[in-house]
C-alpha positions as a LaTeX table, in Angstrom:
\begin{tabular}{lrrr}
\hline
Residue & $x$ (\AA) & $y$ (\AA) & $z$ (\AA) \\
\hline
Unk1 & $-223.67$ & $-10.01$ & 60.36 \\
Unk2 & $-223.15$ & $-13.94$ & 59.89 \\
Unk3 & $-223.62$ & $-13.98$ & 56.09 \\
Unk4 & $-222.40$ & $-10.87$ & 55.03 \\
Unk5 & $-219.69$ & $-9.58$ & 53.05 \\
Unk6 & $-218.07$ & $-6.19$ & 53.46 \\
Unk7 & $-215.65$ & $-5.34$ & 50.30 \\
Unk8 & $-214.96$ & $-2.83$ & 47.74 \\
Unk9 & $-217.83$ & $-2.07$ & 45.53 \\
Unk10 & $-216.91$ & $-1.41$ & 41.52 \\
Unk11 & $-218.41$ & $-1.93$ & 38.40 \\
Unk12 & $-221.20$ & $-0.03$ & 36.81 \\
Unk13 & $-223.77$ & $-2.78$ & 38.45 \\
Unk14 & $-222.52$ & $-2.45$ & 41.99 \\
Unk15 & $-222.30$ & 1.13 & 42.31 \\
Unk16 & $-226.08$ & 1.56 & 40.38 \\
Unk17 & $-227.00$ & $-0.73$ & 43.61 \\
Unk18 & $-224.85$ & 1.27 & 45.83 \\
Unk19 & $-226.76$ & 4.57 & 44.74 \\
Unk20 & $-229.68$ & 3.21 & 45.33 \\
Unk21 & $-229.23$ & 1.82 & 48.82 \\
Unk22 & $-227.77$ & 5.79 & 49.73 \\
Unk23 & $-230.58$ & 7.46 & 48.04 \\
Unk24 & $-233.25$ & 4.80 & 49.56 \\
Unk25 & $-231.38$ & 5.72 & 52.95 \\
Unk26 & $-231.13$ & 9.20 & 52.72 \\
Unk27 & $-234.81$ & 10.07 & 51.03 \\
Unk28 & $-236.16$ & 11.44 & 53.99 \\
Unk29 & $-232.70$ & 13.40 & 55.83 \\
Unk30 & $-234.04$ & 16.39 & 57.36 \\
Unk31 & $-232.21$ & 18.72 & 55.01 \\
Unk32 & $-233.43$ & 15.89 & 52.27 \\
Unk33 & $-236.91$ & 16.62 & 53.36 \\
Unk34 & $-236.23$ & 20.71 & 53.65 \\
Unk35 & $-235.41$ & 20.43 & 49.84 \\
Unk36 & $-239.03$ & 18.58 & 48.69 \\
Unk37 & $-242.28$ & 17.01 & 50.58 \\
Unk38 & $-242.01$ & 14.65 & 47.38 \\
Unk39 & $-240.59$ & 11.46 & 48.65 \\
Unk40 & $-240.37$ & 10.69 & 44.73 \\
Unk41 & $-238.48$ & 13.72 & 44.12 \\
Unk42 & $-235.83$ & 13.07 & 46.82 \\
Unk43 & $-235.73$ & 9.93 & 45.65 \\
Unk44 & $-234.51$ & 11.03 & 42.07 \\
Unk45 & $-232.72$ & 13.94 & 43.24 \\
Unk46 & $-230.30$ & 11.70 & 45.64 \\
Unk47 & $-230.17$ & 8.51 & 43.11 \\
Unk48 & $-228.72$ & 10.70 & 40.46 \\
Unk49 & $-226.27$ & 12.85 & 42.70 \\
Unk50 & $-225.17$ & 9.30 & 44.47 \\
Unk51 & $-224.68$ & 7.68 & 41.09 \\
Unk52 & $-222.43$ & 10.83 & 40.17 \\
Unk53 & $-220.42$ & 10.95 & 43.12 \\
Unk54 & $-219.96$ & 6.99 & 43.55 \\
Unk55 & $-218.81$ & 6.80 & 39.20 \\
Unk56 & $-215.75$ & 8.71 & 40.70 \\
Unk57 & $-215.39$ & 7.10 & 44.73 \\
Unk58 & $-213.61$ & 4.87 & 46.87 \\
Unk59 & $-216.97$ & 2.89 & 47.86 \\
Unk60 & $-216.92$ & 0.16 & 50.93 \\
Unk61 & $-219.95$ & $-1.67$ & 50.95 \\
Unk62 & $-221.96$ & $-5.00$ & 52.81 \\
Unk63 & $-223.72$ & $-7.55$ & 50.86 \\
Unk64 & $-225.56$ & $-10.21$ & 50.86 \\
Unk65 & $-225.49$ & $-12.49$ & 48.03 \\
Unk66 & $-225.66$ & $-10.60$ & 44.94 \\
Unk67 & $-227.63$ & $-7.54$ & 46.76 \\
Unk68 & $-225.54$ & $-4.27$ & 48.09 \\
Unk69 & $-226.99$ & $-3.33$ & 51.41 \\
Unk70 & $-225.20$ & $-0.92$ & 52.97 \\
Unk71 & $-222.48$ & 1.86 & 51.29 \\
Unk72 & $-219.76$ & 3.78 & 52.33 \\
Unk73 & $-218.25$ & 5.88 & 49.77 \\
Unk74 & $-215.30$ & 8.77 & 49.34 \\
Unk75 & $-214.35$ & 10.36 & 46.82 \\
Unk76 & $-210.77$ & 12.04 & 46.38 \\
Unk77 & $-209.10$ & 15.41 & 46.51 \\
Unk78 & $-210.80$ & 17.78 & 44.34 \\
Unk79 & $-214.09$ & 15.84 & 43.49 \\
Unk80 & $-215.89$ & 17.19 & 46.33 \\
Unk81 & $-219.41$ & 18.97 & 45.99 \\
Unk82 & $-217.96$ & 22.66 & 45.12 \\
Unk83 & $-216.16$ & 20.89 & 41.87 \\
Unk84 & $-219.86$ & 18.97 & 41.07 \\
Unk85 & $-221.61$ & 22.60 & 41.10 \\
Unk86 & $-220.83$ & 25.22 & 38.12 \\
Unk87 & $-219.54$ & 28.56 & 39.47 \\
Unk88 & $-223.03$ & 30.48 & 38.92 \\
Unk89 & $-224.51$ & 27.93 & 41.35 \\
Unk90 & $-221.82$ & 28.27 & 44.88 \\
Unk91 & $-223.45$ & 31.54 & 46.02 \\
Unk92 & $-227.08$ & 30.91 & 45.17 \\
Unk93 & $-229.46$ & 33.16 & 47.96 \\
Unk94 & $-231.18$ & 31.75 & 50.17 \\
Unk95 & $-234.59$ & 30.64 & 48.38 \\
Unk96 & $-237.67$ & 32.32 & 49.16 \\
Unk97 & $-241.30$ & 30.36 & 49.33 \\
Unk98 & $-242.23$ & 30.80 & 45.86 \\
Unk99 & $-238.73$ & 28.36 & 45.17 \\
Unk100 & $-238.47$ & 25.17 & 43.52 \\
Unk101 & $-237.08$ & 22.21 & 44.68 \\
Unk102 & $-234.43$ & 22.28 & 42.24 \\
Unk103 & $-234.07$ & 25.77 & 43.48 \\
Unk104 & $-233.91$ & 24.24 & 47.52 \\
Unk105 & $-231.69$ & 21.70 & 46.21 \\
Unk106 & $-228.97$ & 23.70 & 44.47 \\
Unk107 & $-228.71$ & 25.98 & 47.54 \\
Unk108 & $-228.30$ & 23.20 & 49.59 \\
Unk109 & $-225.46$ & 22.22 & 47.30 \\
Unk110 & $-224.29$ & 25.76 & 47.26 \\
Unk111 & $-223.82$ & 25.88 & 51.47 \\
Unk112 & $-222.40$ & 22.26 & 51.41 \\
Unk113 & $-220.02$ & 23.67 & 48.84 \\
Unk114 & $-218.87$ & 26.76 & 50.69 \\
Unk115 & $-218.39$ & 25.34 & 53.95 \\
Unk116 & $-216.08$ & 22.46 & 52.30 \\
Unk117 & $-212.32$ & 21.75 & 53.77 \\
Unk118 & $-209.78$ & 23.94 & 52.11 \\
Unk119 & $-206.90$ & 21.10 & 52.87 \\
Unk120 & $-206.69$ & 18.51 & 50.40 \\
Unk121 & $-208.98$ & 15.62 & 51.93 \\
Unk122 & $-211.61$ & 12.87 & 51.00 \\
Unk123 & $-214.68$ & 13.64 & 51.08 \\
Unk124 & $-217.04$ & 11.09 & 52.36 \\
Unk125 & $-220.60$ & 10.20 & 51.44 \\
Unk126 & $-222.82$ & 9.11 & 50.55 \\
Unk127 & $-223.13$ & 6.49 & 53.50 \\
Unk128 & $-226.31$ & 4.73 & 54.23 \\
Unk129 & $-227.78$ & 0.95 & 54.97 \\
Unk130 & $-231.02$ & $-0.34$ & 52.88 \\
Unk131 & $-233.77$ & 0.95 & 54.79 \\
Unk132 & $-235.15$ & $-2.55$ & 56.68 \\
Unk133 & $-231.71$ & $-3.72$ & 57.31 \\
Unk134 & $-230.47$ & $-0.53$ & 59.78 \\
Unk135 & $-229.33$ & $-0.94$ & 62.72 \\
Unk136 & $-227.39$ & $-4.24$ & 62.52 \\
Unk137 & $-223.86$ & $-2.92$ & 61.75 \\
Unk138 & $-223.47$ & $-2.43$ & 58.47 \\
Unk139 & $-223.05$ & 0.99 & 58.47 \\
Unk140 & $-220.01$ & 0.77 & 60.88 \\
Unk141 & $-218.58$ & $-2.31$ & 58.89 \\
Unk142 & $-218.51$ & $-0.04$ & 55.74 \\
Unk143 & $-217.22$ & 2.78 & 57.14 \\
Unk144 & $-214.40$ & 0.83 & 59.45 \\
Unk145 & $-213.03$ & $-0.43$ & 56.30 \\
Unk146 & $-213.28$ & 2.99 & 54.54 \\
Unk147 & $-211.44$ & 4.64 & 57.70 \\
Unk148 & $-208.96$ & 1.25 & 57.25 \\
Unk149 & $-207.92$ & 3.01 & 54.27 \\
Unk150 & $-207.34$ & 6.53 & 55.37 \\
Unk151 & $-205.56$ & 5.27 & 58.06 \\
Unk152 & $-202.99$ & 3.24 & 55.89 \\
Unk153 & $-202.39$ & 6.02 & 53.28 \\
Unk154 & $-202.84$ & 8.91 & 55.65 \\
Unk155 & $-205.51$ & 10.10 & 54.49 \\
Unk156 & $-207.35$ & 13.46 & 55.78 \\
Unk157 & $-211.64$ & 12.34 & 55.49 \\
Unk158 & $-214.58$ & 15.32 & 55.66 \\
Unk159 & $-218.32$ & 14.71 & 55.72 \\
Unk160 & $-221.34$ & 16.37 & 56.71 \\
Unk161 & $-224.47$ & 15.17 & 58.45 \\
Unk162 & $-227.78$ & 16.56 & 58.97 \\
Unk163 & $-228.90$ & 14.20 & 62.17 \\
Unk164 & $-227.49$ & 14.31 & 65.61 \\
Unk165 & $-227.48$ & 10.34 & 65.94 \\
Unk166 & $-225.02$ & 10.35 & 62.99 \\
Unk167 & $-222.63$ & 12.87 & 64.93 \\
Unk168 & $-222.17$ & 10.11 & 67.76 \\
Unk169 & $-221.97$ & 7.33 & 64.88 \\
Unk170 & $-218.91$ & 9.50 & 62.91 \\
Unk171 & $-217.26$ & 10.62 & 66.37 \\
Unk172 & $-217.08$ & 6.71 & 67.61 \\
Unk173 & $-214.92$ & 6.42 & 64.20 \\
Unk174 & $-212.64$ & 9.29 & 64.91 \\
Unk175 & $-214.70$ & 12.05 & 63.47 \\
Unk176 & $-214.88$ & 15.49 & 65.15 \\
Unk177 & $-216.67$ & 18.36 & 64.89 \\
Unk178 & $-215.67$ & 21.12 & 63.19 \\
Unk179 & $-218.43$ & 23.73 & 62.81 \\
Unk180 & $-222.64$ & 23.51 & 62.70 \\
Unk181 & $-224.53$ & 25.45 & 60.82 \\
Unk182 & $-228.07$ & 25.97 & 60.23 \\
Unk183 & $-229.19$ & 24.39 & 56.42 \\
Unk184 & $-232.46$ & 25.39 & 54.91 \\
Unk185 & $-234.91$ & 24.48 & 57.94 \\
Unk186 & $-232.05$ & 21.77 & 58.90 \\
Unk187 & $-229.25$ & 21.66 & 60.96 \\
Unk188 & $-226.08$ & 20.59 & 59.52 \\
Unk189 & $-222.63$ & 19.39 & 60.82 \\
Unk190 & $-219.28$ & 19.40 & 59.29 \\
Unk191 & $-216.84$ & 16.45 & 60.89 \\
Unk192 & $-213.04$ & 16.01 & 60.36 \\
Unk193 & $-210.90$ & 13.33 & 60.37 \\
Unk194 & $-207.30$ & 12.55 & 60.78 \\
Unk195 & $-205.29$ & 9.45 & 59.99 \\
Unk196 & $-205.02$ & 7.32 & 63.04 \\
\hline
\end{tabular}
């Protein structure tokens, strides 16, 4: 990664990038894609969750030059999801055909919600490399200096991941498996992390 620069992202321009590079990333996630066949859509619906989320997070990224390619964000104790949604929203049913996406996509919310840690932890995510530039580390150079953190402060992290390559990537950092549930016409798993 001669060239690179892992480092805390802030400022309103860095974390617009960051958004963008998770929501590029992320745009076609199996439970993503279970939400909308409308790579557009996705596209929206993660850029303006990730631009949410990251206004409030811890955020690691990589870049090069000016240019944020690769994120790794967390945000604290009682900013996860289930404080994102309004009340009405955390037990949404299971949507039927005739749904929305916005419908698919506030039920996803909804089951991310519910199955959240109880303990006081950071949540993490989003985390995701420009698509073109995956594969080459950044990812892991993100997230080692996000798990840095938690380790220093003693911090307990959460996430959730729809693909089983991303299990092995988050258990090679100290995350384990806590429970997997099905998501929509996904497959979703909840990891835990303690401070090394």
């Amino acid at each position: 990664m001669a060239n690179y620069e892992v480092l805390w992202l802030k400022g309103t321009d860095q974390v617009s990038q960051a958004a963008g590079v998770a929501a590029r990333a992320l745009r076609d996630n199996p439970s993503t894609v279970a939400v909308s066949s409308d790579r557009l859509v996705r596209l929206e619906m993660m850029h303006g969750t990730f631009t949410a989320m990251l206004s409030g997070a811890r955020v690691a990224g990589v870049r090069r030059g000016k240019f944020v390619l690769g994120v790794a964000g967390a945000v604290p104790p009682g900013a996860c999801i289930d404080a994102m949604l309004p009340p009405e929203v955390r037990t949404l049913d299971v949507p039927g055909p005739e749904a929305t996406d916005a419908d698919r996509f506030l039920h996803l919310g909804s089951i991310l919600a519910a199955n959240d840690l109880l303990e006081s932890h950071w949540h993490v995510g989003p985390v995701g490399v420009e698509p073109g530039f995956q594969g080459m580390g950044m990812g892991r150079a993100a997230m080692e200096l996000l798990c840095d953190e938690f380790d220093q402060h003693r911090r307990l992290a959460w996430l959730e991941t729809d693909k089983p390559e991303n299990v092995r990537f988050y258990g090679g950092l100290g995350f384990e498996v806590v429970e997997e549930i099905p998501l929509l016409s996904a497959r979703n798993w909840f990891m835990r992390r303690e401070a090394r």
